[in-house]
Every structure is written in structure tokens, then in C-alpha cells.
N, CA and C atoms of all chains as a GROMACS GRO file, in nm:
protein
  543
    1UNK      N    1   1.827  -1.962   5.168
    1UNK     CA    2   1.902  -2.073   5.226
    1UNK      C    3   2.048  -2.060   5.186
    2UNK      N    4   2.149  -2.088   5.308
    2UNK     CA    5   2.283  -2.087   5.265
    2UNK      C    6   2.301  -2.217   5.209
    3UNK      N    7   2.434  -2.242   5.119
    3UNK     CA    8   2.458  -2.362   5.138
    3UNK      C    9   2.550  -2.383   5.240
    4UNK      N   10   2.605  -2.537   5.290
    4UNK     CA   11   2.676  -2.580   5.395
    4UNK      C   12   2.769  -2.662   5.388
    5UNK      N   13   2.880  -2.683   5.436
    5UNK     CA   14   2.936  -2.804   5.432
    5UNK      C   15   2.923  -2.883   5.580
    6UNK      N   16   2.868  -2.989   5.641
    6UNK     CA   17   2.901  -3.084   5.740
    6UNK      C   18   3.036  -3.096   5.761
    7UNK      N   19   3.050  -3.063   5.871
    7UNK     CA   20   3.190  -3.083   5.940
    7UNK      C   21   3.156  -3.180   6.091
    8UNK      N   22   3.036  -3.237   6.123
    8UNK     CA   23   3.071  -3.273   6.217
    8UNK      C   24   2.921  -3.315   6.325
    9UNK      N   25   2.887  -3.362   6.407
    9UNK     CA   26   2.807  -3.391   6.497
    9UNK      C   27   2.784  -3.310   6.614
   10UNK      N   28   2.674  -3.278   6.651
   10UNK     CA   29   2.652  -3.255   6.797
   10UNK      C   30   2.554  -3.366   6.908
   11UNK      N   31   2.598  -3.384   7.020
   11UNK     CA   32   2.498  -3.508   7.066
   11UNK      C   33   2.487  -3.403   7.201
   12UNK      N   34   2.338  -3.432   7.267
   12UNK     CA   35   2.316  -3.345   7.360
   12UNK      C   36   2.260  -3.472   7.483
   13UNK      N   37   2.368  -3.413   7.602
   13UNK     CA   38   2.324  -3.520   7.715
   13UNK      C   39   2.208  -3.444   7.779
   14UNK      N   40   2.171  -3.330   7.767
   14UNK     CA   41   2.082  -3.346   7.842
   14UNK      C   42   1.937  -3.212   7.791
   15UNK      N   43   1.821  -3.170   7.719
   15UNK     CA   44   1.824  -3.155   7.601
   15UNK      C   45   1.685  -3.057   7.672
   16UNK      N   46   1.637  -2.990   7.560
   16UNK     CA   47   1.503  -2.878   7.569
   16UNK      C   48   1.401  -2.982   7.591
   17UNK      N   49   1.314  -2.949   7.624
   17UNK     CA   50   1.183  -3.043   7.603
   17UNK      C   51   1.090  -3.082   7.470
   18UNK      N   52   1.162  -2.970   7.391
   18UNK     CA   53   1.078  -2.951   7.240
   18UNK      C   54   1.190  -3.048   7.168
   19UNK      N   55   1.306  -3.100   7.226
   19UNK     CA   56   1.374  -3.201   7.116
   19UNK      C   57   1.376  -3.304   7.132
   20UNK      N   58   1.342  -3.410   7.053
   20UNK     CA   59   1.304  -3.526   7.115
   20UNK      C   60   1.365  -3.612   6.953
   21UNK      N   61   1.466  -3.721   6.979
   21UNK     CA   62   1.528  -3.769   6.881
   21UNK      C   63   1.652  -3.688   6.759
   22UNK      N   64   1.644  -3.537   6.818
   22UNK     CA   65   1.705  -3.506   6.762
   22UNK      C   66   1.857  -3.516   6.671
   23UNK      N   67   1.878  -3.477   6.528
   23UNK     CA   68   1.982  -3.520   6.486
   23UNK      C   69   2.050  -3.351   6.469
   24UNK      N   70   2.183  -3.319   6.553
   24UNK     CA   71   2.250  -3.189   6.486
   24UNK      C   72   2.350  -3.168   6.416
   25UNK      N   73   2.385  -3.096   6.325
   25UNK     CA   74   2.483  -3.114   6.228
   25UNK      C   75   2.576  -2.994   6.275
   26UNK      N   76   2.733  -3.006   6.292
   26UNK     CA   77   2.819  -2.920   6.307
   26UNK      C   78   2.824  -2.857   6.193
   27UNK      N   79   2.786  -2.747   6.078
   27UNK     CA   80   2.849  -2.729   5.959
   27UNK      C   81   2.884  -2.544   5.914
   28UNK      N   82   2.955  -2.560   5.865
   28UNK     CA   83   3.074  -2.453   5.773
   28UNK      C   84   2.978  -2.412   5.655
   29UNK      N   85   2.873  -2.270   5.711
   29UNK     CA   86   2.814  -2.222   5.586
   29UNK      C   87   2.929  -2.150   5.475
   30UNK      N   88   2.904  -2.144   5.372
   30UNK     CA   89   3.004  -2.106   5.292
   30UNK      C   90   2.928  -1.959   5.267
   31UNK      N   91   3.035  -1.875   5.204
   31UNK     CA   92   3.067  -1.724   5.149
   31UNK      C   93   3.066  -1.704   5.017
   32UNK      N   94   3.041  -1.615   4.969
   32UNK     CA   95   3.066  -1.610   4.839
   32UNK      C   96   3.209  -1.692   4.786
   33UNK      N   97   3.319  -1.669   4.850
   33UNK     CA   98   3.443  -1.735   4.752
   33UNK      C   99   3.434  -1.847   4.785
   34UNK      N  100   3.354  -1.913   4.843
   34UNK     CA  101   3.375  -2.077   4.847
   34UNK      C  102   3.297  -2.128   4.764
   35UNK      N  103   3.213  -2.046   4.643
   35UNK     CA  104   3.106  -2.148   4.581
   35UNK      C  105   3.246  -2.064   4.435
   36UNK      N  106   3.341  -2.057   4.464
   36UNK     CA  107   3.435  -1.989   4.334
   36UNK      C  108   3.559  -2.068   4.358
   37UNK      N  109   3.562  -2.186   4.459
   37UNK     CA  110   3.637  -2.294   4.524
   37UNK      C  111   3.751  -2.250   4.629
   38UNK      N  112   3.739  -2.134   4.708
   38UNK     CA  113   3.812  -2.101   4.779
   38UNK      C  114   3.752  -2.164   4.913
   39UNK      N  115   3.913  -2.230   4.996
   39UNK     CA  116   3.868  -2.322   5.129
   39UNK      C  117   3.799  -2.188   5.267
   40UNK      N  118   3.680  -2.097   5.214
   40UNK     CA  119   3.692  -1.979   5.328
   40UNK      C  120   3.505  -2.004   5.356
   41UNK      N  121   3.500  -2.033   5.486
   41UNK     CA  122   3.367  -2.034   5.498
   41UNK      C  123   3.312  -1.920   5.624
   42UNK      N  124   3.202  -1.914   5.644
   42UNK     CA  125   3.141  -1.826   5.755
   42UNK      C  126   3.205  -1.914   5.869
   43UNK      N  127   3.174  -1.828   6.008
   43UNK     CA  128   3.174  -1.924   6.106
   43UNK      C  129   3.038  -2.037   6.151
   44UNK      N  130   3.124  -2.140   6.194
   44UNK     CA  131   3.025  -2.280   6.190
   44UNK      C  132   2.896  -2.250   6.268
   45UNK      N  133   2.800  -2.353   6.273
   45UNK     CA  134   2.624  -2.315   6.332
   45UNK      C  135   2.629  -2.499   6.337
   46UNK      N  136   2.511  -2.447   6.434
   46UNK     CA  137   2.470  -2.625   6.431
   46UNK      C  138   2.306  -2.645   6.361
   47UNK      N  139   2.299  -2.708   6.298
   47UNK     CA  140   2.228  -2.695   6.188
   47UNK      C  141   2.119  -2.854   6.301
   48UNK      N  142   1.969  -2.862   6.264
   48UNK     CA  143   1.906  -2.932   6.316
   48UNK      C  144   1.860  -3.026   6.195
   49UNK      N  145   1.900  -3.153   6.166
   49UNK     CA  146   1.916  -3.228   6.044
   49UNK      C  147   1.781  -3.344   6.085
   50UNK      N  148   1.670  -3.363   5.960
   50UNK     CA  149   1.601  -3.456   5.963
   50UNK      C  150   1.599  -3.528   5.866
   51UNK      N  151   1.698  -3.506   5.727
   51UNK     CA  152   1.748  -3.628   5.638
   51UNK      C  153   1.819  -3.691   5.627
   52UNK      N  154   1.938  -3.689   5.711
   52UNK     CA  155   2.039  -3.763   5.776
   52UNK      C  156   2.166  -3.733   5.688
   53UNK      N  157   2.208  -3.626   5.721
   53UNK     CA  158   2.295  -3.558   5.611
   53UNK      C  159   2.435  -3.611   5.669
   54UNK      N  160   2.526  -3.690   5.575
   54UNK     CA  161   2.645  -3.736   5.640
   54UNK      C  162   2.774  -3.605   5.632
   55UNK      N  163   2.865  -3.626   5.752
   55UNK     CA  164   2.998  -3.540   5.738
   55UNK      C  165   3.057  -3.508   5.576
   56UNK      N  166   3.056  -3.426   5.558
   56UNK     CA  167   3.129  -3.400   5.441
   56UNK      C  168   3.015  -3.341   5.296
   57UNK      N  169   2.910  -3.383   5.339
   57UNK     CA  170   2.800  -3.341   5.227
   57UNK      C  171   2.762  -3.179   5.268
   58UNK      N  172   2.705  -3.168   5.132
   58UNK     CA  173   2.709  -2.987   5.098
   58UNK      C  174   2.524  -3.032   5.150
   59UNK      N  175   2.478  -2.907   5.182
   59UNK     CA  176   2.376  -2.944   5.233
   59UNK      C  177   2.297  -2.795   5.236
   60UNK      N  178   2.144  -2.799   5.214
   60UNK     CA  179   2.095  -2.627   5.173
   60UNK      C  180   2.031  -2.613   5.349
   61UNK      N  181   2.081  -2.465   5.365
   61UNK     CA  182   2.052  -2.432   5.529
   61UNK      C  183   1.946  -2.320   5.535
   62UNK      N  184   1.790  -2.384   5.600
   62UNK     CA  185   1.722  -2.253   5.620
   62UNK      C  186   1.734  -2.199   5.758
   63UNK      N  187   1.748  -2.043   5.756
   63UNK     CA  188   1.781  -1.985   5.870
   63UNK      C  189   1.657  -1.913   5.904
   64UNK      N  190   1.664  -1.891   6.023
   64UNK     CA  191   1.569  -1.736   6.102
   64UNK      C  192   1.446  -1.825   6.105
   65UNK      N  193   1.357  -1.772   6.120
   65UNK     CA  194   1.216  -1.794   6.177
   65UNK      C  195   1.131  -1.927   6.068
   66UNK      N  196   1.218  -1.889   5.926
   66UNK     CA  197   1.175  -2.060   5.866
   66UNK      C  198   1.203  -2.154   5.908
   67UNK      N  199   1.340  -2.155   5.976
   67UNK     CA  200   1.393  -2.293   6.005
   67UNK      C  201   1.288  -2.383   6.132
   68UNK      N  202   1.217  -2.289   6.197
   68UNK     CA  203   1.110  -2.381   6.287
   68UNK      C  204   0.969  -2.414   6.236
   69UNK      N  205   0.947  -2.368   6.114
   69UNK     CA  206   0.860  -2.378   6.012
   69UNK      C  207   0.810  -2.544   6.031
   70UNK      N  208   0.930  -2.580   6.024
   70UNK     CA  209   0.842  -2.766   5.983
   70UNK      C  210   0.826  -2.878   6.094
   71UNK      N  211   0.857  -2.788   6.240
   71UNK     CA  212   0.782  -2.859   6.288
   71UNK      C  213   0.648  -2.820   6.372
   72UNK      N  214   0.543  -2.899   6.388
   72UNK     CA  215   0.384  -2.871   6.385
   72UNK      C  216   0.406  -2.826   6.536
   73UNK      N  217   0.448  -2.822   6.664
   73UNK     CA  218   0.461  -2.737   6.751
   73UNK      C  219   0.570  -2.673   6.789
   74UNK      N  220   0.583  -2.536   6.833
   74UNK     CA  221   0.648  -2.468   6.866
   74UNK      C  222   0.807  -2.559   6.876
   75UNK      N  223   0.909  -2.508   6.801
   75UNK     CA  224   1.064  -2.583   6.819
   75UNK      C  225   1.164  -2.455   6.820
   76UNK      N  226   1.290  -2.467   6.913
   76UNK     CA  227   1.378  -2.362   6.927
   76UNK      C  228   1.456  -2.388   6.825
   77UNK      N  229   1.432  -2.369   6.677
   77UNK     CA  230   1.550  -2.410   6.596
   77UNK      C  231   1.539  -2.279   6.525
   78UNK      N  232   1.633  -2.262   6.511
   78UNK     CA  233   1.697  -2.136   6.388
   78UNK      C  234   1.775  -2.170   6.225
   79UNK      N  235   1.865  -2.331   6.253
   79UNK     CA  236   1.872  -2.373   6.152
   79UNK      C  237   1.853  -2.499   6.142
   80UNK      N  238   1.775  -2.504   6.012
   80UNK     CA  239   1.732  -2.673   5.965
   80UNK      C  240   1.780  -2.703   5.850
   81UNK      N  241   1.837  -2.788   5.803
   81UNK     CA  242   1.884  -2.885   5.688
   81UNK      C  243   1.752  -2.911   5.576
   82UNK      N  244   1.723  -2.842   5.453
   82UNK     CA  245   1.626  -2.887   5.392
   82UNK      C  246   1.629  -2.921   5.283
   83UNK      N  247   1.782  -2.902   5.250
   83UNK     CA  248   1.804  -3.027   5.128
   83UNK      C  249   1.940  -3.111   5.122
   84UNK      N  250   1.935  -3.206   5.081
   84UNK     CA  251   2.063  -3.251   5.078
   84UNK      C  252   2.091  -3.205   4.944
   85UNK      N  253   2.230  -3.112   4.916
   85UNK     CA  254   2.301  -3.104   4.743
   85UNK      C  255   2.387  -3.227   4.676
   86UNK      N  256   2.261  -3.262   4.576
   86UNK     CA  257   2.374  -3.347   4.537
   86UNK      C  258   2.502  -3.275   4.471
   87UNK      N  259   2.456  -3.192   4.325
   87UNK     CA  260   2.526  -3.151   4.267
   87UNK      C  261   2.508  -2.953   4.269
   88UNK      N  262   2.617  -2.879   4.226
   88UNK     CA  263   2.536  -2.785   4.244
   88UNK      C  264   2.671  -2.680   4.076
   89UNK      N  265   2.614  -2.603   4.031
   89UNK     CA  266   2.680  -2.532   3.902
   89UNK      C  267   2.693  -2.386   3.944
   90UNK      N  268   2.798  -2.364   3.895
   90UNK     CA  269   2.810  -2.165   3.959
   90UNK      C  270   2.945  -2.102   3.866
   91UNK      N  271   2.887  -2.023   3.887
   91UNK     CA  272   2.993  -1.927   3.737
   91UNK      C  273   2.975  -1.786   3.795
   92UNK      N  274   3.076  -1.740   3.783
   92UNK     CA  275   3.103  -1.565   3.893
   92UNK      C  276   3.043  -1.472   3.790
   93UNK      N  277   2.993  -1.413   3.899
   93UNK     CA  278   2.887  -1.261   3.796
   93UNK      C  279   2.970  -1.232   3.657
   94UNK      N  280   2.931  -1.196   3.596
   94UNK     CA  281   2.968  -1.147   3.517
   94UNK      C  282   3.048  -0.978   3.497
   95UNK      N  283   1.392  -0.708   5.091
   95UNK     CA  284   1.451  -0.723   4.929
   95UNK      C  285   1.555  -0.722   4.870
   96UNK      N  286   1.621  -0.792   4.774
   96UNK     CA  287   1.731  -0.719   4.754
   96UNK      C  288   1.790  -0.747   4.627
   97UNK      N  289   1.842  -0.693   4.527
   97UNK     CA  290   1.888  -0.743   4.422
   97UNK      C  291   1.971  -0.808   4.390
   98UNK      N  292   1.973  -0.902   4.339
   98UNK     CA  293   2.093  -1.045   4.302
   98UNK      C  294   2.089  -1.089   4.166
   99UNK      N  295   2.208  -1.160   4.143
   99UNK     CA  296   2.252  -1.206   4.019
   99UNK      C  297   2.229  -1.361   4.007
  100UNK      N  298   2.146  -1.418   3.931
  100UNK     CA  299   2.152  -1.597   3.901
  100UNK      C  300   2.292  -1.646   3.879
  101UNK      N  301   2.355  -1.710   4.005
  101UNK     CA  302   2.481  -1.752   3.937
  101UNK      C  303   2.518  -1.897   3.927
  102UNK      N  304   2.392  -1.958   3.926
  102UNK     CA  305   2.406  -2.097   3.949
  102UNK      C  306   2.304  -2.147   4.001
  103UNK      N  307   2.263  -2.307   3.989
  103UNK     CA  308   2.194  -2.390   4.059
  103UNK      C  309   2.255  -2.485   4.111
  104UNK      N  310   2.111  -2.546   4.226
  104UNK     CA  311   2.136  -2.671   4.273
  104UNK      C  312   2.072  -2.781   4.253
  105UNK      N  313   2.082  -2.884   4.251
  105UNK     CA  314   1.990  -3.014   4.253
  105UNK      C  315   2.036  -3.144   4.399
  106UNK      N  316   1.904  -3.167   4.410
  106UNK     CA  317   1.853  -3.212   4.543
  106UNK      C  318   1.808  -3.322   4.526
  107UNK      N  319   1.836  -3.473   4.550
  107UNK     CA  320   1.736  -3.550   4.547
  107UNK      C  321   1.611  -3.591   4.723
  108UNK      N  322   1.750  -3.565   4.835
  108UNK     CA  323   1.678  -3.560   4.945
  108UNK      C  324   1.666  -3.397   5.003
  109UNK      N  325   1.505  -3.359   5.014
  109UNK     CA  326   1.514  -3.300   5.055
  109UNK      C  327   1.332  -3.277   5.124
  110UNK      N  328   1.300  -3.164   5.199
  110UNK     CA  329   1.209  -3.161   5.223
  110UNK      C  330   1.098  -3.105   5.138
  111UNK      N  331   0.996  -3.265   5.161
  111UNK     CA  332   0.923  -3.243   5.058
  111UNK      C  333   0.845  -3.125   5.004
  112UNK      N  334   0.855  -3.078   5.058
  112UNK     CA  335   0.766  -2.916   4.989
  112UNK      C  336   0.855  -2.864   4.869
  113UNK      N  337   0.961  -2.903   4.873
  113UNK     CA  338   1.066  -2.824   4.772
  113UNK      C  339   1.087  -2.974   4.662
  114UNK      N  340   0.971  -3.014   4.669
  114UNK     CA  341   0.998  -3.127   4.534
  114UNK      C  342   0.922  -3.061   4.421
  115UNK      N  343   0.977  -3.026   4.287
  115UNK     CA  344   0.985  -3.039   4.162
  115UNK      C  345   1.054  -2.914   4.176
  116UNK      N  346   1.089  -2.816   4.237
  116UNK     CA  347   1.118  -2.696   4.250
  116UNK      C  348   1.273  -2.673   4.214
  117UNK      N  349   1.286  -2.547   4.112
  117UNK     CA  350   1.354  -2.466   4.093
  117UNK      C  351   1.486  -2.414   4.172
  118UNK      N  352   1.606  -2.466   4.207
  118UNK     CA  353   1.673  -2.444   4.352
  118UNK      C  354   1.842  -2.336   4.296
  119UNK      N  355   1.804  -2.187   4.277
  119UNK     CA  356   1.896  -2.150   4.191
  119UNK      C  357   1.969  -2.049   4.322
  120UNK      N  358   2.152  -2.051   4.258
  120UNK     CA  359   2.191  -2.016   4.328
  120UNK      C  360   2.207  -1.810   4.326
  121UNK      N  361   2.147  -1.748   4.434
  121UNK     CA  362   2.149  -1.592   4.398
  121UNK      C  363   2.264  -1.542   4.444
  122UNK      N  364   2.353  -1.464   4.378
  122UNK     CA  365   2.452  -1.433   4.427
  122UNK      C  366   2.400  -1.233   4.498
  123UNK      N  367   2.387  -1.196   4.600
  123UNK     CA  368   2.294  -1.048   4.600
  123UNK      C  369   2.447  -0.953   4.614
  124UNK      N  370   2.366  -0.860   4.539
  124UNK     CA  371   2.489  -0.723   4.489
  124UNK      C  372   2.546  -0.686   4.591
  125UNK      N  373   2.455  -0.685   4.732
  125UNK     CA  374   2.539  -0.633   4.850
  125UNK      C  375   2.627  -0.738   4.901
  126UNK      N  376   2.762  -0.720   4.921
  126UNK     CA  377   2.832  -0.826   4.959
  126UNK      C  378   2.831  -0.841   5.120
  127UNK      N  379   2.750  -0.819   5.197
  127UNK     CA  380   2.703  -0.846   5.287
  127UNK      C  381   2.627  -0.991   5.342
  128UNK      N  382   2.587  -0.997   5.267
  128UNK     CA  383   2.487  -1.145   5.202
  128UNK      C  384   2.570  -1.228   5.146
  129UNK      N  385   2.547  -1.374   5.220
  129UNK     CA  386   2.624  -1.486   5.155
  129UNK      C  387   2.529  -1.541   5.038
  130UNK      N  388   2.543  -1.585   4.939
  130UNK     CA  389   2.492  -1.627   4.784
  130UNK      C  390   2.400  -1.736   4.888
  131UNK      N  391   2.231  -1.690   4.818
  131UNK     CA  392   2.120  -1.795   4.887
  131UNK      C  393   2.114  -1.836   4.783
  132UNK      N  394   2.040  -1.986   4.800
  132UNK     CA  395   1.969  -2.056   4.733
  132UNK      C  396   1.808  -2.038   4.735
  133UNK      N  397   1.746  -1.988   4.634
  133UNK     CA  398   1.653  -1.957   4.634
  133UNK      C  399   1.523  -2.052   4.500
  134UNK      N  400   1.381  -2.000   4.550
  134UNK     CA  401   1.314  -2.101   4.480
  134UNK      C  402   1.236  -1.980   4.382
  135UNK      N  403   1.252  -2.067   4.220
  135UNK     CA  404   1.202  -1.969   4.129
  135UNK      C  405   1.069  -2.033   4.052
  136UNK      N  406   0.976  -1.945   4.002
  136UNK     CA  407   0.837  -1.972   3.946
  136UNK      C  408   0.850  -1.908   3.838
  137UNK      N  409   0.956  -1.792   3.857
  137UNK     CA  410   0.889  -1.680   3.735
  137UNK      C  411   1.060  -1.740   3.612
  138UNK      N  412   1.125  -1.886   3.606
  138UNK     CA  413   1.231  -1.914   3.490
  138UNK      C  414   1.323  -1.811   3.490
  139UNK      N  415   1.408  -1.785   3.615
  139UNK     CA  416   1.512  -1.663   3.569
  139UNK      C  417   1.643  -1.731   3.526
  140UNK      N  418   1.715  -1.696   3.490
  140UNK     CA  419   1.848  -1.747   3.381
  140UNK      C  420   1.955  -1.750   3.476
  141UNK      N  421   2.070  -1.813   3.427
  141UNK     CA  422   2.207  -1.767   3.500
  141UNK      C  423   2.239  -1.666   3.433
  142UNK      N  424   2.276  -1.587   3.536
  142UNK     CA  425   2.373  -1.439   3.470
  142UNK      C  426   2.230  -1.313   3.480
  143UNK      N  427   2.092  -1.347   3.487
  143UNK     CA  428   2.001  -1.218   3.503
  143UNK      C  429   2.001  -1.186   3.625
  144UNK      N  430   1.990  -1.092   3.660
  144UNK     CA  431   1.984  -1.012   3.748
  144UNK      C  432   1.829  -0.997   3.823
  145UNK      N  433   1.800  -1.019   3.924
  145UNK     CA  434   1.666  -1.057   4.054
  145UNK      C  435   1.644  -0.989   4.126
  146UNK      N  436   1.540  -0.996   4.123
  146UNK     CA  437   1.461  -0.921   4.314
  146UNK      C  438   1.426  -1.056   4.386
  147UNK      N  439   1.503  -1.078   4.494
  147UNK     CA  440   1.497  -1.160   4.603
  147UNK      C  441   1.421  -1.080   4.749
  148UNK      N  442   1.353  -1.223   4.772
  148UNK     CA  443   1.288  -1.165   4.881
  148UNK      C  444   1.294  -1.314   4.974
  149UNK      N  445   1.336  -1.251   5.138
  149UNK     CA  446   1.373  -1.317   5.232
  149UNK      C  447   1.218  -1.352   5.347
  150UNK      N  448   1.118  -1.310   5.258
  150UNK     CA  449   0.958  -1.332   5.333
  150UNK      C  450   0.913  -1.497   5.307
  151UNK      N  451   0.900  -1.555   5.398
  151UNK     CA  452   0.911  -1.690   5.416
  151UNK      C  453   0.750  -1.691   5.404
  152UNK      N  454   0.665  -1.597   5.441
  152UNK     CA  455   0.575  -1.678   5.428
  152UNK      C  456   0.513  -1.651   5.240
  153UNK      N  457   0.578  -1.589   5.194
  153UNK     CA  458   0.519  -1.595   5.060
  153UNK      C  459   0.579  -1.708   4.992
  154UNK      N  460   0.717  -1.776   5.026
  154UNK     CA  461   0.713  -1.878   4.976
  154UNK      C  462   0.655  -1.990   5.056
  155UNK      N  463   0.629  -1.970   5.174
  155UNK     CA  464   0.546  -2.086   5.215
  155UNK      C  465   0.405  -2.130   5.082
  156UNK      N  466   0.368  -1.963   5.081
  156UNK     CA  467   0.206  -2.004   4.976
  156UNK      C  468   0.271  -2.045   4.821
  157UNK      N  469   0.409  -2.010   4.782
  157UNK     CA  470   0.472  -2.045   4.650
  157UNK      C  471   0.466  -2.196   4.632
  158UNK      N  472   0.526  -2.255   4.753
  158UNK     CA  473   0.521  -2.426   4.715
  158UNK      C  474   0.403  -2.503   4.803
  159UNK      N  475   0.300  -2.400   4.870
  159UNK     CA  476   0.186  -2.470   4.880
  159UNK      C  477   0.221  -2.543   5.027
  160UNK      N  478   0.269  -2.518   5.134
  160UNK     CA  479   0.263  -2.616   5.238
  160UNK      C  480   0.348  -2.520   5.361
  161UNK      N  481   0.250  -2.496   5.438
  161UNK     CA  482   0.282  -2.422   5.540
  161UNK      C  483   0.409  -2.486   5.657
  162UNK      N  484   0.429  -2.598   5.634
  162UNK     CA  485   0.523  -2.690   5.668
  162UNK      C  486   0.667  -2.618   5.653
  163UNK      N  487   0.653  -2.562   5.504
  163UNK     CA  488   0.801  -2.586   5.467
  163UNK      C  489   0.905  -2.500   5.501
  164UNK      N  490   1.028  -2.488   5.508
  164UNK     CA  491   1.119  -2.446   5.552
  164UNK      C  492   1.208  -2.333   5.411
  165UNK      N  493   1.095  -2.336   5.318
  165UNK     CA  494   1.161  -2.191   5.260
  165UNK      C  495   1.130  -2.070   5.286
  166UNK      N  496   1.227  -1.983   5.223
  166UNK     CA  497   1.297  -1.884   5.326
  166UNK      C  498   1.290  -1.739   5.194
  167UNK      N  499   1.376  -1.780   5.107
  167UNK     CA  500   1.418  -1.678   4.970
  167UNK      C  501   1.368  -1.728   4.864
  168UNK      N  502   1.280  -1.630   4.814
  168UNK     CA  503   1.188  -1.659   4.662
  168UNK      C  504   1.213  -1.562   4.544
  169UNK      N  505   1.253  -1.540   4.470
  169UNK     CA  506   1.285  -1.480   4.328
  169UNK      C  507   1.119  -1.429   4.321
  170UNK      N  508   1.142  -1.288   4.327
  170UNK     CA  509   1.012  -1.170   4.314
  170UNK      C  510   0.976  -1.138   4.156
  171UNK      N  511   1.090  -1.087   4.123
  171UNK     CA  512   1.076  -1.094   3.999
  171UNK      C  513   1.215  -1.088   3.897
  172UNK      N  514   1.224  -1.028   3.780
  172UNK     CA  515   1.324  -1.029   3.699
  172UNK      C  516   1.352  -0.882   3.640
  173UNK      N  517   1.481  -0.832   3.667
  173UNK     CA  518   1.490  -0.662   3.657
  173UNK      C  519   1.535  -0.646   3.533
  174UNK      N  520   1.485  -0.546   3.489
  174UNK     CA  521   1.492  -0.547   3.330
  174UNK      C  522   1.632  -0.410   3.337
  175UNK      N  523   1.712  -0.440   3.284
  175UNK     CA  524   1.826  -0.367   3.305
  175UNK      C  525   1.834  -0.274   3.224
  176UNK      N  526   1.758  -0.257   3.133
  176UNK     CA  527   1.778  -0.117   3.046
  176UNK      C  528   1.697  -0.013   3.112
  177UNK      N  529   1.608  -0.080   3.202
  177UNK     CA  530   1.504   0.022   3.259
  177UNK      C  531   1.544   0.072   3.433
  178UNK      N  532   1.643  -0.036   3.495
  178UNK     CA  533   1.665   0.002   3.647
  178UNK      C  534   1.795   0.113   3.578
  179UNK      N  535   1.807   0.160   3.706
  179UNK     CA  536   1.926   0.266   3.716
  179UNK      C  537   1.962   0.272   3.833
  180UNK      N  538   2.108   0.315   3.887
  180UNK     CA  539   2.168   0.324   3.976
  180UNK      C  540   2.286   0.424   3.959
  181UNK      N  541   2.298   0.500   4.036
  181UNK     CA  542   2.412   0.616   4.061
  181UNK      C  543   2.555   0.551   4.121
   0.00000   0.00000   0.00000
């Protein structure tokens, strides 16, 4: 899982058949120098959120074939939101 | 697979439940190709040791017990550095 930062919302007018209530998150996976506090992230993804992760929260992102893992029929998601971070500690290799 | 460095954790209070009591450490992997995962550990690896990460979802599916869940990267084991080698 990457971590993420929320940057933002997606709302869909008109939607797959497999999404139903969906919540999507605009967010800025981060790179190695951003967990060393540099402002440099990957390019953004829309992340498919079911804990209600607000703008601005760091948030853990599962990608690829887990991310449709949790729901019980077939879903087109690639990324899902599966934790909210509260806090998180990091110190550069050594 | 791939080898990585413990360079940190995370803590979670919302998250999906399969990943409750669990271990949420951050891997930084040697190839800089790879952005630093957050991965789930069983076997107590340290900050600063050095890992075999593995990106097979369904072995951590059977790690935290719930075919539900949405992990992804599980800490394989712990590389004993006097014994790996590299050119």
C-alpha cells in the first residue's frame, strides 16, 4: 500500500453498474522524498474511499487486483482507501 | 519480491477491519523504482532491518484471516546481512 494525501473529490453523473453510492477520493500518492518532507508526489489516482477520508488526510492506498478484494461481487476498482493515517514515523535508510 | 529497508510505521485508527491489531510498517525497497509501501508484519521486523517484501495479496489475505481484505504487501521474512551478498 502507498501512502496518500487527499487532494480532492470526484462525483460521477453518470456511473458503471457495479457502483452504487460510491465515495472517490482525488489523491497525491507520495514518493520516497515526501515521507523525508519534500512537497513531490507521484501523479494523482482516484482512489475509491469507504471510510470517509476527508481532503487533506494521509490515507494508506491498496492498488492492483487487491483493491477489488473487499467487495463481495465483481467491482472495477484498482484503488481503495484502507486505512485512514493517523500518525505515521520515518527516518531515511541508513 | 523484493528487498526493503523498515523505515518507519504507521498507525490507523479507521481502517478496514481486517487490518485491526496489525503491524502497519513503513518499507522503504532498495530498488528506487518502488514508492516506500506500507506493509503488514507477523514475523516483528525493526526500523532500520532490512526485508523480503512480497506484493502476493493473497498470502496476506490468509495472514490477517479474511478474504475480504484489501492487503496487498506482507514482510516474508528478515535478511540476515552477514549472510546475503551482493556484487
Amino acid at each position: 500500500m502507498r501512502m496518500g494525501t487527499v487532494i480532492g473529490r470526484v462525483t460521477l453523473a453518470v456511473r458503471n453498474k457495479r457502483f452504487v453510492g460510491e465515495r472517490l477520493l482525488l489523491t497525491l500518492p507520495w514518493k520516497s522524498e515526501t515521507f523525508g518532507g519534500a512537497a513531490k508526489f507521484a501523479p494523482a489516482i482516484v482512489v475509491y474511499d469507504e471510510l470517509g477520508a476527508n481532503i487533506g488526510q494521509h490515507i494508506a492506498i491498496s492498488e492492483g487486483r487487491e483493491a477489488a478484494c473487499p467487495f463481495p461481487k465483481p467491482t472495477p476498482v484498482d484503488a481503495y482507501c484502507a486505512a485512514l493515517v493517523d500518525e505515521h514515523f520515518y527516518q531515511n535508510k541508513p | 519480491m523484493r528487498t526493503a529497508t523498515i523505515c518507519g510505521y504507521a498507525t490507523s485508527t479507521v481502517k478496514h477491519p481486517s487490518l485491526d491489531g496489525w503491524r502497519l510498517l513503513i518499507a522503504e525497497p532498495d530498488s528506487p523504482d518502488l514508492a516506500p509501501q506500507i506493509v503488514l508484519d507477523n514475523l516483528g521486523a525493526a526500523i532500520g532491518q532490512q526485508v523480503l517484501i512480497s506484493s502476493d495479496g493473497s498470502e496476506a489475505r490468509k495472514m490477517v484471516g479474511d478474504n475480504l481484505s484489501p492487503a496487498r504487501w506482507s514482510v516474508l521474512g528478515i535478511i540476515d546481512p552477514e549472510r546475503s551478498l551482493a556484487i
